[in-house]
Every structure is written in C-alpha cells, then in structure tokens.
Backbone as numpy.savetxt, mean C-alpha at the origin, in Angstrom:
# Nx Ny Nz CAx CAy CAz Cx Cy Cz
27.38 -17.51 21.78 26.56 -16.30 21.78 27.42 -15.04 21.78
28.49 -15.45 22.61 29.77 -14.11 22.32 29.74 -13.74 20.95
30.05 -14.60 20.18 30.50 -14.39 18.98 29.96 -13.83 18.29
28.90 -14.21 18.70 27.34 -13.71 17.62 27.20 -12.26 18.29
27.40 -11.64 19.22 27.27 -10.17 19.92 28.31 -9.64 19.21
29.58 -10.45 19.55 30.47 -9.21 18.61 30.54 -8.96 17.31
30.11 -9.98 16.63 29.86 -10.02 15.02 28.50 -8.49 15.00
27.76 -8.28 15.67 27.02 -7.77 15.39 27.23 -6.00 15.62
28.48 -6.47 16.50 28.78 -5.47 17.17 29.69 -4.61 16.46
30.41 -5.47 15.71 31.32 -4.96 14.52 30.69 -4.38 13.44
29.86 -4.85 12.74 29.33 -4.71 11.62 27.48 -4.28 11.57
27.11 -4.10 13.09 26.14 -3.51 13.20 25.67 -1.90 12.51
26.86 -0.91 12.23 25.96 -0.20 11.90 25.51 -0.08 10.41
26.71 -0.87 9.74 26.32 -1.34 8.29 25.27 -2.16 8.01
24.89 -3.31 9.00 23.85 -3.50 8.53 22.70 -2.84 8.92
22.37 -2.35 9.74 21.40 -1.08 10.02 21.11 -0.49 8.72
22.21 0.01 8.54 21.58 0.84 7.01 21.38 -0.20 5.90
21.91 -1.35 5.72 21.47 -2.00 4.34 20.43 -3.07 4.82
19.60 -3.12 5.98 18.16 -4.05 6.07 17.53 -2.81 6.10
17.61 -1.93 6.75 16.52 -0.75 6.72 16.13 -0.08 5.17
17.26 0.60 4.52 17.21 0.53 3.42 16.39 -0.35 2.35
16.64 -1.65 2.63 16.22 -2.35 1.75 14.74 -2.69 2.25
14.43 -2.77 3.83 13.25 -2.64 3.67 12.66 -1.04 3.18
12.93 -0.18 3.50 11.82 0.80 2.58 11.69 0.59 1.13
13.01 0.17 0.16 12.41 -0.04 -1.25 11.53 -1.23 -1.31
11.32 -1.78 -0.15 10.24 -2.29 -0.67 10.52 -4.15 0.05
11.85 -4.44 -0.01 12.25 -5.88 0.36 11.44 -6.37 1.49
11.24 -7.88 1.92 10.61 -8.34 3.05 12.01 -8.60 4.23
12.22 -7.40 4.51 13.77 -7.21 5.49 12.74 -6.89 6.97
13.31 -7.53 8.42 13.10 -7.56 9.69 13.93 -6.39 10.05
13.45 -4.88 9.55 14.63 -3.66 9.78 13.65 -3.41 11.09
12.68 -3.95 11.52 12.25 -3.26 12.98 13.09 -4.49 13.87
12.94 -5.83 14.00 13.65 -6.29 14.91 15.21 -6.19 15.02
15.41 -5.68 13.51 17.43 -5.87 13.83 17.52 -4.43 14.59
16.38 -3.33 14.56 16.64 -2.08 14.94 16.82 -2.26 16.34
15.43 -3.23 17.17 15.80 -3.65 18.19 16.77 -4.01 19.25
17.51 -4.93 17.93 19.15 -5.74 18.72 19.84 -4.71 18.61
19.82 -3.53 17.95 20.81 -2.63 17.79 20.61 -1.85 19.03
19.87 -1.84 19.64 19.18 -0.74 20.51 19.51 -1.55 21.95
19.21 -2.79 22.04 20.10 -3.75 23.09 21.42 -3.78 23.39
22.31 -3.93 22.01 23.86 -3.91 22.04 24.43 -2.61 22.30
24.06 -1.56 21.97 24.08 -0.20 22.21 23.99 -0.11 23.79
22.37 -0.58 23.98 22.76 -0.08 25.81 23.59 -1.20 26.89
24.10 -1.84 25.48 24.99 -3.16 26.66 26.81 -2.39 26.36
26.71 -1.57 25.64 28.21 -0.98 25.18 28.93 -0.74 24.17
28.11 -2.06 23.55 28.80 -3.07 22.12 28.37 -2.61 20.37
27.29 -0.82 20.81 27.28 -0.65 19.85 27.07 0.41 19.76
27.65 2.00 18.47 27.25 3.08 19.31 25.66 3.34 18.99
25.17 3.96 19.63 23.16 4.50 19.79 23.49 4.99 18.37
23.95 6.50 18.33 24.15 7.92 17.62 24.20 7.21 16.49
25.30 6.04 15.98 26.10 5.97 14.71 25.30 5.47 14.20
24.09 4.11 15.02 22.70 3.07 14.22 21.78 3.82 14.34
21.56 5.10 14.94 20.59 5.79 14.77 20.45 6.64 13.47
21.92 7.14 13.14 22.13 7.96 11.89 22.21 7.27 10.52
22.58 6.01 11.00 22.03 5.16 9.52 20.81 4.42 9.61
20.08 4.45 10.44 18.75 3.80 10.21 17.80 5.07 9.84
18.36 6.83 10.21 17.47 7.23 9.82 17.61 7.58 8.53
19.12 7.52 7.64 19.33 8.21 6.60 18.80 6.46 5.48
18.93 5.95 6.25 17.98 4.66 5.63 16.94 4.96 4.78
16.50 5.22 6.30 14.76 5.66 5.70 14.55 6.65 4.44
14.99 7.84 5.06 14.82 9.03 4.05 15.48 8.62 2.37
16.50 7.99 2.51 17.18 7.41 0.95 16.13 6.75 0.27
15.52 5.43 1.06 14.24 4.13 0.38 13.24 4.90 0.44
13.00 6.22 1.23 11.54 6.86 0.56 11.87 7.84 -0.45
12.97 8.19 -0.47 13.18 9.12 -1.22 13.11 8.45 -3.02
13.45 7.92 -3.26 13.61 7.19 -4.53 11.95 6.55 -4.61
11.22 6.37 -3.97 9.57 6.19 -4.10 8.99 7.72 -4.48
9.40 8.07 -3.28 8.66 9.46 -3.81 8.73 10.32 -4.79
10.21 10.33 -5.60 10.43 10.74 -6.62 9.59 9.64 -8.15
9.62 8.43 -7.76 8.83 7.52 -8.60 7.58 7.79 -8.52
6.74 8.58 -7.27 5.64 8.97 -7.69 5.35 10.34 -8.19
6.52 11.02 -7.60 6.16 12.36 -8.68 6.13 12.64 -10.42
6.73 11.04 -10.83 7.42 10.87 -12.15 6.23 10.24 -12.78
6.04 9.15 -12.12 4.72 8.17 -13.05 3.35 8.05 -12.20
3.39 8.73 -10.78 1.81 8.70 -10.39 1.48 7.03 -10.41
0.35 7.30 -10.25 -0.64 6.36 -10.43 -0.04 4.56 -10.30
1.30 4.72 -11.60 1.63 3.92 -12.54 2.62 3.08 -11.63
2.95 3.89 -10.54 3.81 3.62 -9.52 3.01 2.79 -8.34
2.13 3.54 -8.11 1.43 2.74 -6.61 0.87 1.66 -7.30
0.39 1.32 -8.36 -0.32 0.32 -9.00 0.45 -0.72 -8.98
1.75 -1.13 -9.64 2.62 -1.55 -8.95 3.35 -2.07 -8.20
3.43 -1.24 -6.51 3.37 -1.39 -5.77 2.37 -2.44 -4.98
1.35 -1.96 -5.25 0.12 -2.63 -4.76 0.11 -3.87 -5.17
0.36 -4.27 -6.74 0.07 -5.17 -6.84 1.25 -6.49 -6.35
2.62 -5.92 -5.74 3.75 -6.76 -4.99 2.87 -6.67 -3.94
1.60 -6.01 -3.03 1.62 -6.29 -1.95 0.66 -7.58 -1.47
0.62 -7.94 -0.41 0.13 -9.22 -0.08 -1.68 -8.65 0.25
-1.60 -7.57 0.51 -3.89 -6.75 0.57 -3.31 -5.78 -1.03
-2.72 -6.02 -1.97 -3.35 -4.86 -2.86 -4.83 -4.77 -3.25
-5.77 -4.98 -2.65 -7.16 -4.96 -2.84 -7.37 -3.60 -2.12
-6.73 -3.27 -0.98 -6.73 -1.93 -0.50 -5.45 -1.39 0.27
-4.75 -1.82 -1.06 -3.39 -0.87 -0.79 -3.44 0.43 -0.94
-3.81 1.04 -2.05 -3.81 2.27 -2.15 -4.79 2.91 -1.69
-5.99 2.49 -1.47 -7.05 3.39 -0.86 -6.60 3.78 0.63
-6.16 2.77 1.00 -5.72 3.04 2.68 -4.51 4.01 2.50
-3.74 4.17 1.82 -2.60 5.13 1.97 -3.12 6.78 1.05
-4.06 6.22 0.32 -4.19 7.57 0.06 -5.28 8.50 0.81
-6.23 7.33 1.61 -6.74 7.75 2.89 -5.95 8.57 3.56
-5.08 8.17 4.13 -4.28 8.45 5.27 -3.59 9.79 4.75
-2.98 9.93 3.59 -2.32 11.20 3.35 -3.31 12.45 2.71
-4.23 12.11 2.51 -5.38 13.15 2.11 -5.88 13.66 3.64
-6.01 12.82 5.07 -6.64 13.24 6.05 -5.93 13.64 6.94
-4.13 13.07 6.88 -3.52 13.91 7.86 -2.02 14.68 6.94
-2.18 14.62 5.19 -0.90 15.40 5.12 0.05 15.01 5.05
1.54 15.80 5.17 2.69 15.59 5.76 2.88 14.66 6.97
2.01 14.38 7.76 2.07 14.25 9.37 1.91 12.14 8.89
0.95 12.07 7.95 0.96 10.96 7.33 2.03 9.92 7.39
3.37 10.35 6.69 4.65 10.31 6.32 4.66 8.96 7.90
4.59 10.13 9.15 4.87 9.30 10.36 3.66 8.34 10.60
2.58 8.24 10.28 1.66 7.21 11.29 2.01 6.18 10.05
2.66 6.15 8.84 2.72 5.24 8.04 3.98 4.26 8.23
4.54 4.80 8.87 6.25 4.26 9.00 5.68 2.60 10.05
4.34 3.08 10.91 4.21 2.27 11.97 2.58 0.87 11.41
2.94 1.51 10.26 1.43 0.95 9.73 1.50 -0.37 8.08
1.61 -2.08 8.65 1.70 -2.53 7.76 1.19 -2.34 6.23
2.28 -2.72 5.40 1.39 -2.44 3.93 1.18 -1.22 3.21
1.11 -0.14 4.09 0.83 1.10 3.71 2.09 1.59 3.75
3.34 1.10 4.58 4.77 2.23 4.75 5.49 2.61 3.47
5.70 1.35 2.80 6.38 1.96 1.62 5.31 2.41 0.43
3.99 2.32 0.54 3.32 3.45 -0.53 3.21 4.47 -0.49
3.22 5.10 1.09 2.84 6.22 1.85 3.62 7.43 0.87
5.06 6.92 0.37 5.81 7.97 0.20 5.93 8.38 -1.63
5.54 7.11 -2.41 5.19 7.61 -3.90 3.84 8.02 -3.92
2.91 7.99 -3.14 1.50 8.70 -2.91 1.84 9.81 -2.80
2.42 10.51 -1.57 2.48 11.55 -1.40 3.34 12.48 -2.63
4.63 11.43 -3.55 4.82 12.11 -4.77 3.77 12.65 -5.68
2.84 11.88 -6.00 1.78 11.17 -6.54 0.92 12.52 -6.39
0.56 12.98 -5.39 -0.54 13.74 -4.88 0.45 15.54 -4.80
1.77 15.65 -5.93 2.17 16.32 -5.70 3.27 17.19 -4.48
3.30 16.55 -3.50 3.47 17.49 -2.23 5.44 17.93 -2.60
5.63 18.72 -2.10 6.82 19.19 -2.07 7.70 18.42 -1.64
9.37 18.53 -2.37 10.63 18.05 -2.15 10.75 18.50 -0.73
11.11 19.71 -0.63 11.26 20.60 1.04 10.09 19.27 1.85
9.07 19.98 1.81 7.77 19.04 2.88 8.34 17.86 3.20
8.39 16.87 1.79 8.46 15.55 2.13 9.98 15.31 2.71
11.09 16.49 2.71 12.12 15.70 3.23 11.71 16.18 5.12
11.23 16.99 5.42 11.10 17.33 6.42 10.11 16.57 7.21
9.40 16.47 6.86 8.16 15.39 7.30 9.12 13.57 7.23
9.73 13.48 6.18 10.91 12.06 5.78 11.39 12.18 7.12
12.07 12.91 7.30 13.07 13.19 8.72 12.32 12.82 10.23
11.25 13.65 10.30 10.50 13.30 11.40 9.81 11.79 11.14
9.45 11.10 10.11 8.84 9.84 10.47 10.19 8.61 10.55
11.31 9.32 9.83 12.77 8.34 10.02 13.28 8.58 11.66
12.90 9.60 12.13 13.87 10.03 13.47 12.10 9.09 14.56
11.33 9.03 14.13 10.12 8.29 15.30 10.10 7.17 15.33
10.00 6.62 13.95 10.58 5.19 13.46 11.68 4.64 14.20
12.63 5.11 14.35 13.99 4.79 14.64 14.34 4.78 15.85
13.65 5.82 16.70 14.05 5.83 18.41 12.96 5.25 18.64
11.58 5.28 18.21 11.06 4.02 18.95 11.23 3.00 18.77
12.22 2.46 17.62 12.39 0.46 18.07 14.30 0.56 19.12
14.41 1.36 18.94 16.09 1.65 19.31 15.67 1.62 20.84
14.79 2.19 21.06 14.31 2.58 22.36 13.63 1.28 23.41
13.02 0.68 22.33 12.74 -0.89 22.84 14.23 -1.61 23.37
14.66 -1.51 22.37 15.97 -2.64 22.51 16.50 -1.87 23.52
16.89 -0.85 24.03 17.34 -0.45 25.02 16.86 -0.55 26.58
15.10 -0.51 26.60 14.12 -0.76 27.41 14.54 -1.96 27.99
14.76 -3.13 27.03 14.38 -4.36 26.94 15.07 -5.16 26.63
16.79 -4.39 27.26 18.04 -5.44 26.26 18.65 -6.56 26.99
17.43 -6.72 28.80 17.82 -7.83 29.11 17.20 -9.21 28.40
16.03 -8.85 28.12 15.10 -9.68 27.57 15.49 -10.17 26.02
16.45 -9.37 25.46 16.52 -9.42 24.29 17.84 -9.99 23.76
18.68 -9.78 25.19 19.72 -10.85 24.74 18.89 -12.29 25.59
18.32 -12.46 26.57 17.83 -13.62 26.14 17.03 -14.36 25.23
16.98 -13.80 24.19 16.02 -14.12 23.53 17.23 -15.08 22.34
18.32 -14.11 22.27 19.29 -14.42 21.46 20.04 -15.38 22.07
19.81 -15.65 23.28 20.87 -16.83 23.70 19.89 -18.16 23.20
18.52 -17.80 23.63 18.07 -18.99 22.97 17.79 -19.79 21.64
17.61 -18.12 20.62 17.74 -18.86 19.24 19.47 -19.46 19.26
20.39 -19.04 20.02 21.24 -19.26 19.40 21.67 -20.94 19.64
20.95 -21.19 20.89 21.25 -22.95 21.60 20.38 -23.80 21.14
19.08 -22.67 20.33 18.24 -24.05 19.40 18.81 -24.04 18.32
19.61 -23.33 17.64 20.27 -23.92 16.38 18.76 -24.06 15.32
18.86 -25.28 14.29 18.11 -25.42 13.93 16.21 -25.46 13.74
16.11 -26.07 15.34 14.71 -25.78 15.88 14.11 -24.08 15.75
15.16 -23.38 16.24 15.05 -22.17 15.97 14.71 -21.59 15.26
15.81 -21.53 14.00 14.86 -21.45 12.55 13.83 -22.42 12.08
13.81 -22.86 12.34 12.45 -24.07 11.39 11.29 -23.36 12.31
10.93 -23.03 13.36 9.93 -22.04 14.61 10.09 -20.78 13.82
10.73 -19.77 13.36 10.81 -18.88 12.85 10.64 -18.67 11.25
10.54 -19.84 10.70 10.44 -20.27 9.42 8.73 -20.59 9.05
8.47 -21.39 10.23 7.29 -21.77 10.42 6.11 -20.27 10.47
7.28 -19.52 11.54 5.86 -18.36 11.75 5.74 -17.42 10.74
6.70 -16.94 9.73 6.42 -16.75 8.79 5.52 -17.11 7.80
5.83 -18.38 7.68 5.09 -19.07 6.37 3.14 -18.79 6.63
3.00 -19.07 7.81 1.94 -18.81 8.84 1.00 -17.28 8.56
2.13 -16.35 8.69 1.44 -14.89 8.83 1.36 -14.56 6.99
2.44 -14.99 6.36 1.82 -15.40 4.94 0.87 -16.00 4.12
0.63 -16.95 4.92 -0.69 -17.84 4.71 -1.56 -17.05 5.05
-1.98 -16.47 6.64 -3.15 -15.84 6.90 -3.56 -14.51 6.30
-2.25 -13.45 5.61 -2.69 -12.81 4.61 -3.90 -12.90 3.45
-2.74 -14.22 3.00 -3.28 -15.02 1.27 -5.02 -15.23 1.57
-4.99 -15.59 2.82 -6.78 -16.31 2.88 -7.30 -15.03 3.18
-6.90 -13.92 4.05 -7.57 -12.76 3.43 -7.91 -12.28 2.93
-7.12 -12.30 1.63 -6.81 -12.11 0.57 -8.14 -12.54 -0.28
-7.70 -14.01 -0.37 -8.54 -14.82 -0.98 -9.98 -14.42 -0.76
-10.47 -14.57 0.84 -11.77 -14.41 1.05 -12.52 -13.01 1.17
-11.54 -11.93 0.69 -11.72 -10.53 0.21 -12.55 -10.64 -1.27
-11.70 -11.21 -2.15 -11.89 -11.33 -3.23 -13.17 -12.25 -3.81
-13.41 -13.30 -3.24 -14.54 -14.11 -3.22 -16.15 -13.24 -2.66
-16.00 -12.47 -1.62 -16.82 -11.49 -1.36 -17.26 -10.72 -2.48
-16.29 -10.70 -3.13 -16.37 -9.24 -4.51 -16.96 -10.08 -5.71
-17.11 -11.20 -5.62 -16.94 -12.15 -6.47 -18.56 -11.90 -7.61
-18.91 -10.66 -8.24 -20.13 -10.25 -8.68 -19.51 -10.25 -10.10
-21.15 -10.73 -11.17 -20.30 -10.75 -12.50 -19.82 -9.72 -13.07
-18.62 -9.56 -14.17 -18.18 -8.27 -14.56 -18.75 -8.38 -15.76
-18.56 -7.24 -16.44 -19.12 -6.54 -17.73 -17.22 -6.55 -18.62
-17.21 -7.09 -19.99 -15.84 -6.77 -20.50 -16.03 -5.36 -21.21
-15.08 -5.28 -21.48 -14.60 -3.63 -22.64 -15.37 -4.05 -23.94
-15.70 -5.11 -24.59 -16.09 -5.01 -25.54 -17.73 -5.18 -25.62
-18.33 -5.65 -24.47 -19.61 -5.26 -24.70 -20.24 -4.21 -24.18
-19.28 -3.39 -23.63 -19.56 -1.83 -22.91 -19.31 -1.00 -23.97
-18.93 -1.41 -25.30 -18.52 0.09 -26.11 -19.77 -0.80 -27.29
-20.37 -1.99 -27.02 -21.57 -2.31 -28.02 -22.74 -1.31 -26.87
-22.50 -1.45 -25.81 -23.80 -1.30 -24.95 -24.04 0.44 -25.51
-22.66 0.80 -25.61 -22.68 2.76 -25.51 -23.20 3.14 -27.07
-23.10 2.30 -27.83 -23.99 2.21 -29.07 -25.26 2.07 -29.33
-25.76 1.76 -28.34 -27.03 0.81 -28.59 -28.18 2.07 -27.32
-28.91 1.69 -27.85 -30.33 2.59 -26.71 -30.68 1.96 -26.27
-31.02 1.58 -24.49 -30.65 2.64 -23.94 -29.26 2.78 -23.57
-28.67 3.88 -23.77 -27.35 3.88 -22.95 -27.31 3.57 -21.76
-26.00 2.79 -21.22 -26.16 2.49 -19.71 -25.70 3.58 -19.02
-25.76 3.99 -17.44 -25.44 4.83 -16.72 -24.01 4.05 -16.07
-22.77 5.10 -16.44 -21.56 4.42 -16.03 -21.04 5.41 -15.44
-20.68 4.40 -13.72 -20.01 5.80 -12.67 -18.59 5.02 -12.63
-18.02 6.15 -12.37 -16.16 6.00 -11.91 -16.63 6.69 -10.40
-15.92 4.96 -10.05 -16.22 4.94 -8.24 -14.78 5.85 -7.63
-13.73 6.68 -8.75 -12.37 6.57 -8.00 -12.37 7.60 -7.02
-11.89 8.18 -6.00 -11.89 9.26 -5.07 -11.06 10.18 -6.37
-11.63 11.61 -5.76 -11.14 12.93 -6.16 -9.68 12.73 -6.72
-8.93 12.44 -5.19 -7.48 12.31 -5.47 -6.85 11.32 -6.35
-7.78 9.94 -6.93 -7.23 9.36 -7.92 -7.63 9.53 -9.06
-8.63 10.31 -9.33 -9.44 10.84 -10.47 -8.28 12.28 -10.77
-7.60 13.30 -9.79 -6.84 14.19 -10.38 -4.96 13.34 -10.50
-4.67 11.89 -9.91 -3.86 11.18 -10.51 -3.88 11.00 -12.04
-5.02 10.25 -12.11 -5.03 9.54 -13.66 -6.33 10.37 -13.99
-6.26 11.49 -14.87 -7.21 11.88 -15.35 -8.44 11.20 -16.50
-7.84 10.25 -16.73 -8.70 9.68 -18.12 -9.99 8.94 -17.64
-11.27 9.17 -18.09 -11.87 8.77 -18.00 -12.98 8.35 -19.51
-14.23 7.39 -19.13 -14.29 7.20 -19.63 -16.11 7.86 -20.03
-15.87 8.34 -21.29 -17.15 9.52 -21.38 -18.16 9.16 -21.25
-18.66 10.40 -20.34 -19.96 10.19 -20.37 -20.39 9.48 -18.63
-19.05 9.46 -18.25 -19.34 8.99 -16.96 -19.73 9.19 -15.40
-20.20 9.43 -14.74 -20.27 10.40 -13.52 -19.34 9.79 -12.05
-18.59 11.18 -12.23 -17.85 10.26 -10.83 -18.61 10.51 -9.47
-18.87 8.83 -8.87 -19.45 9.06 -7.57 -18.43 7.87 -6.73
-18.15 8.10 -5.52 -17.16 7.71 -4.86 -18.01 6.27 -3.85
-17.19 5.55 -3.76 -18.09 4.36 -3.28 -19.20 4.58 -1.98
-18.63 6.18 -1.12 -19.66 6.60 -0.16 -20.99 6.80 -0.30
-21.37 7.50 -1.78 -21.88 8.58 -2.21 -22.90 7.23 -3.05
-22.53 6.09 -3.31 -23.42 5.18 -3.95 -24.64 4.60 -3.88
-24.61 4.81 -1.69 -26.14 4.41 -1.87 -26.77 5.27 -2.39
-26.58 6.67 -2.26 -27.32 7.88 -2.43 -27.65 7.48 -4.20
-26.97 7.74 -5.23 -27.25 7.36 -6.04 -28.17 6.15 -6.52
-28.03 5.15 -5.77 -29.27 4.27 -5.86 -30.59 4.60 -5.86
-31.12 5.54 -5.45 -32.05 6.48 -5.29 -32.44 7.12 -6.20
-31.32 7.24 -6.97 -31.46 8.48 -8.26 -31.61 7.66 -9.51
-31.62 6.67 -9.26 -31.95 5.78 -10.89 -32.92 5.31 -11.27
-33.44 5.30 -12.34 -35.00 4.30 -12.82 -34.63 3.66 -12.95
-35.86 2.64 -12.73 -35.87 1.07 -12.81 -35.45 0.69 -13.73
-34.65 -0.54 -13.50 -34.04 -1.20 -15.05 -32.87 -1.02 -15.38
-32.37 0.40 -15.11 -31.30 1.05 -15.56 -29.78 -0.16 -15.65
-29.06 -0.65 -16.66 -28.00 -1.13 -16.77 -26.88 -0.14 -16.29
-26.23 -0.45 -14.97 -25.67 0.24 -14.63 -23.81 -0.08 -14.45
-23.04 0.67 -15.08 -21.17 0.16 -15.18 -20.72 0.71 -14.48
-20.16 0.08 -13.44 -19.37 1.23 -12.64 -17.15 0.42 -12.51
-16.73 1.46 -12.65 -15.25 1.08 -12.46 -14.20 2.04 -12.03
-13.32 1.42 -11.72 -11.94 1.48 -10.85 -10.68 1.48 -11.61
-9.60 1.96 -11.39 -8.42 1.46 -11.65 -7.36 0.84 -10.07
-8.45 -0.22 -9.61 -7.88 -0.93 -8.53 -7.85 -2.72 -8.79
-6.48 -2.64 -7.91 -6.92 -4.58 -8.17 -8.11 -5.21 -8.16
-7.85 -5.77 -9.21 -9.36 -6.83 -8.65 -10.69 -6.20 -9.17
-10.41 -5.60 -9.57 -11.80 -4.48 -9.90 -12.82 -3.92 -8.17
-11.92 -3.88 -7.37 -12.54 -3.88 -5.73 -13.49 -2.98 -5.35
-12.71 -1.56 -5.67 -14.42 -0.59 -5.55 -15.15 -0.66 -6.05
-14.70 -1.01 -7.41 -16.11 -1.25 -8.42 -17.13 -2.13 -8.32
-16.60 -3.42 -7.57 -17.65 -5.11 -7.47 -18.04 -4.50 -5.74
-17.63 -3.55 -5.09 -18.10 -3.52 -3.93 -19.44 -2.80 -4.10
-19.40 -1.22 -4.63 -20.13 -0.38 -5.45 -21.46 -1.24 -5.65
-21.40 -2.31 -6.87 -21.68 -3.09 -7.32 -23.19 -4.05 -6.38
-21.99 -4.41 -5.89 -22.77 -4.82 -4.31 -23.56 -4.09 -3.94
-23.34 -2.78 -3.33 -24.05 -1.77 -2.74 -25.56 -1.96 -3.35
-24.99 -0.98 -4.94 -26.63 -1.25 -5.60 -27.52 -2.37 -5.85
-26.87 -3.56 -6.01 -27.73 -4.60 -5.92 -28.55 -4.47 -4.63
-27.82 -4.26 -3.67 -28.47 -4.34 -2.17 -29.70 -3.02 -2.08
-29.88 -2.41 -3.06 -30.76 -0.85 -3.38 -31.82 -1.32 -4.13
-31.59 -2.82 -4.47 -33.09 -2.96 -5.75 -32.28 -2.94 -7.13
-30.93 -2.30 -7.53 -30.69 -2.28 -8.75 -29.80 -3.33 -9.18
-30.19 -4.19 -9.77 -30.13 -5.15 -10.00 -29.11 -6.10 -11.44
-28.55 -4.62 -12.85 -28.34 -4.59 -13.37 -26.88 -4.04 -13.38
-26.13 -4.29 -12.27 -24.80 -3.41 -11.65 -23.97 -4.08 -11.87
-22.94 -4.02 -12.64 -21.47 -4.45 -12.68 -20.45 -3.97 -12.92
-19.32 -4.40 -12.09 -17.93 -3.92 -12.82 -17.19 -3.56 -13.94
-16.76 -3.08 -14.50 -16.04 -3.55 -15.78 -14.84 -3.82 -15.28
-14.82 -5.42 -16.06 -13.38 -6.34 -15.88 -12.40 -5.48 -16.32
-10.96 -5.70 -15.42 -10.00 -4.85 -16.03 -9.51 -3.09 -15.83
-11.05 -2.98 -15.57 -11.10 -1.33 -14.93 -10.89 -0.11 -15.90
-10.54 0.39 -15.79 -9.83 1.92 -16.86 -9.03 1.58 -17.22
-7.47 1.26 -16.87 -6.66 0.21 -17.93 -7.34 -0.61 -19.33
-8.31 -1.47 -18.31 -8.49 -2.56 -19.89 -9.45 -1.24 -20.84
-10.11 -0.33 -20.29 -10.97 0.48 -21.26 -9.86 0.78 -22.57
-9.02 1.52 -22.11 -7.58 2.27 -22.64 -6.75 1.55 -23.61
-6.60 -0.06 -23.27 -5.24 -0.39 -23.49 -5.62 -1.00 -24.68
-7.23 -0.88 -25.57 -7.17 -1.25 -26.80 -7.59 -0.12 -27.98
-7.72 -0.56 -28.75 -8.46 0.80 -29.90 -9.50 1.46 -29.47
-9.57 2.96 -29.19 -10.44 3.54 -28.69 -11.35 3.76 -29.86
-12.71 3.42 -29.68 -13.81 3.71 -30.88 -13.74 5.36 -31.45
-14.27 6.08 -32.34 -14.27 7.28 -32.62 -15.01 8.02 -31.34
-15.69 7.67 -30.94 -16.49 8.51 -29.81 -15.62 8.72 -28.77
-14.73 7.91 -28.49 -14.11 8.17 -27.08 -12.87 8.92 -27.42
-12.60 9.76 -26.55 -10.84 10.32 -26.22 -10.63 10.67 -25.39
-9.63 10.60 -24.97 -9.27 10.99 -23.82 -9.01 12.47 -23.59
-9.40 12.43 -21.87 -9.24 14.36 -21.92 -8.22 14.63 -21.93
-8.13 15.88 -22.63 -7.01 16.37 -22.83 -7.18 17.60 -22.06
C-alpha cells in the first residue's frame, strides 16, 4: 500500500490534470474520486493541496473550453452529438438547456455537480451565445467549487479513505471484479431507463414522405414544432406552415382544434421524444390523429426539399 501512496504521490498532480481533463471532453474518467485521493494524500503530506488544485481547476476550464467554443461554432450540431454519446440522450439537452436558460452563467456551477448534463452545460451555453469573458469567469467559479469540494472530502475523510485503499489494495483481484461489477450494474440500470423511456414514447410516427403527400392534399394537417424558444433560435429551420407550441403549452392547444384534425408535431431530439410525448398529450385530449414525424427536422431537411418548402432565410 506504501507503494501505491507514493506512486500517487509522485505523479499525482499529473494525473489530476489528465483524468479531469479527459473527463470534461467528455471520457468515462473517475476525476471526482481520484480528486478525492488527492485531497487525502495532500492532508496526509504526500501531496501538495495548491499544485492538484491548480490542475484540476485549469482541467476543467481547458475540457469546457474546447466544448464551448464547439458550441459557439456548430450549435445545435454539437449538443446533438453529444447527446447522442450520452447514456439519457432522450433528455440530454432539454435538461441542460433548462438549466442555463433559468439560472445563466451561475448554471456553469450547479452543472459541474449534475450527471449527464456537465459536459453539455458548456457547448449550450456556446450554443445560446453567451460570452468568452462570462463563460471564462463563471468556468473558473464552477472549476474552483468542483474542485474544493471533492479535495475537501478527501481531506475531511482521508482516514477513511486510505482505508478504503488498503483494502482494494489486499483484495487484489476481488476488488476489481466488485468494482467492475458495479459499474457494469449502474450501466445496465441506465440502458433499462433508457429502454423503458423509449417504450413509453413508443406512439406511431408519420415519415417525411407522407407528410409532404399529406401538405398537398386537403385537408392540410396542422403541424406544431414542439422545440423551446431557445432551440428554435439554435436551429432556425423550420418546417412551413408550422406553429411553434412548446410541449407545456400542448394541452392548451388541444382545445383549439376541430375534430378530426390530422395533427404532426416534431423535434430535433433523440428518439423523436418531445414530439411522441406531445403526441401522447393530445391523444389523452380526444385528438386522436397525433403523431411524430420519424426522424424529426433533420429527416424533413436531409432530402429534396419540394418547391413549396425553403428554408428561412
């Protein structure tokens, strides 16, 4: 166990910065528990605080910084992406662009502490425009909260925490295969989230090609874009003729339709999710003729647009 303290002790503050790092671009790196041991060995002697503090925070600010510039560059094209490496992209981006539409800059920090959402938090906020200055200053404060509160654990708690290390270190193998195990575990219970997210949504879709026969034909159907404000001034394109109402605002609209009405509503989210939720909604209103379009605004786009449609310019 010596060995293993001073190995860490040597080369602790390098790795500080290259698991932290690599978790903000995005990697599945344990940069909160190694922050921990760093924060233990530190208050045992063996490592300095200042030196793992200054690379775990310039960590941070580097792996958001290169997001956030990816969302000031491609928007949209970026969190999409993102989302779709994540293990909930069904509401990856709604939850982060929640969060930075309702608290801002200040965002930056409750995201650092918030699975799934940390590394979108910061090409959103490209995404949604906000300033180089802002975001490094706001970067700073969620890298410097981030950082003394797990540093601060391990220091709290660095009796507990070298025992913790004496024991992985005398189970050897058992150890990892228990730590291997609980992984595979909190991966699994994602996936069936996942899964049984998606099965919920599970309402029939409408394709691109019988939505541009339907927009031909009388009666026209009534087609809403469920996207919020802020992803509607992301990706401006829509598709004509459409009314944007936000998945809140849907029952209300249920109200507002005659009977019968064939109604399209879509997203540019995995899964088609606001849209088959939406979807849901109105069925649950009496309207009965509600579906997604498979594919979302992408699949509208990504083939020959008929003469009627263009995009705004």
């Amino acid at each position: 166990m010596q060995e293993l303290l001073s190995l860490l002790a040597a080369h602790g503050v390098l790795a500080v910065f290259a698991v932290t790092f690599a978790a903000r671009v995005g990697a599945p790196m344990p940069a909160a528990p190694l922050l921990v041991m760093a924060g233990a060995l530190g208050q045992a002697g063996q490592l300095s605080l200042w030196a793992a503090a200054g690379a775990s925070l310039l960590a941070n600010l580097a792996g958001d910084a290169i997001w956030f510039w990816g969302g000031r560059r491609w928007g949209y094209r970026v969190l999409s992406l993102l989302c779709k490496l994540s293990l909930s992209p069904d509401t990856c981006v709604r939850q982060s662009e929640s969060l930075i539409l309702r608290w801002g800059g200040h965002s930056l920090v409750a995201a650092k502490f918030v699975p799934g959402i940390s590394v979108v938090a910061a090409p959103m906020a490209g995404a949604l425009a906000m300033s180089w200055r802002r975001f490094i200053a706001f970067g700073l404060l969620a890298g410097a909260a981030w950082t003394f509160a797990f540093l601060g654990l391990g220091m709290v708690f660095s009796t507990q925490v070298a025992q913790v290390l004496d024991r992985l270190a005398s189970g050897g193998m058992l150890a990892a295969a228990v730590l291997a195990c609980a992984l595979a575990a909190f991966v699994g219970w994602r996936w069936w989230r996942r899964h049984r997210f998606r099965r919920s949504l599970a309402v029939p879709r409408i394709g691109v090609d019988e939505l541009r026969a339907l927009l031909s034909a009388e009666p026209v159907p009534v087609i809403v874009d469920v996207r919020s404000a802020a992803t509607v001034q992301l990706d401006p394109r829509q598709i004509p003729g459409a009314r944007n109402v936000e998945v809140s605002g849907i029952a209300a609209l249920a109200r507002e339709l005659p009977a019968g009405v064939e109604v399209v509503l879509y997203c540019n989210c995995p899964n088609e999710a606001s849209a088959a939720s939406a979807a849901l909604q109105l069925m649950d209103q009496g309207v009965v003729r509600a579906r997604p379009l498979e594919g979302g605004l992408d699949a509208w786009f990504a083939g020959p647009l008929p003469a009627l449609v263009a995009e705004p310019g």
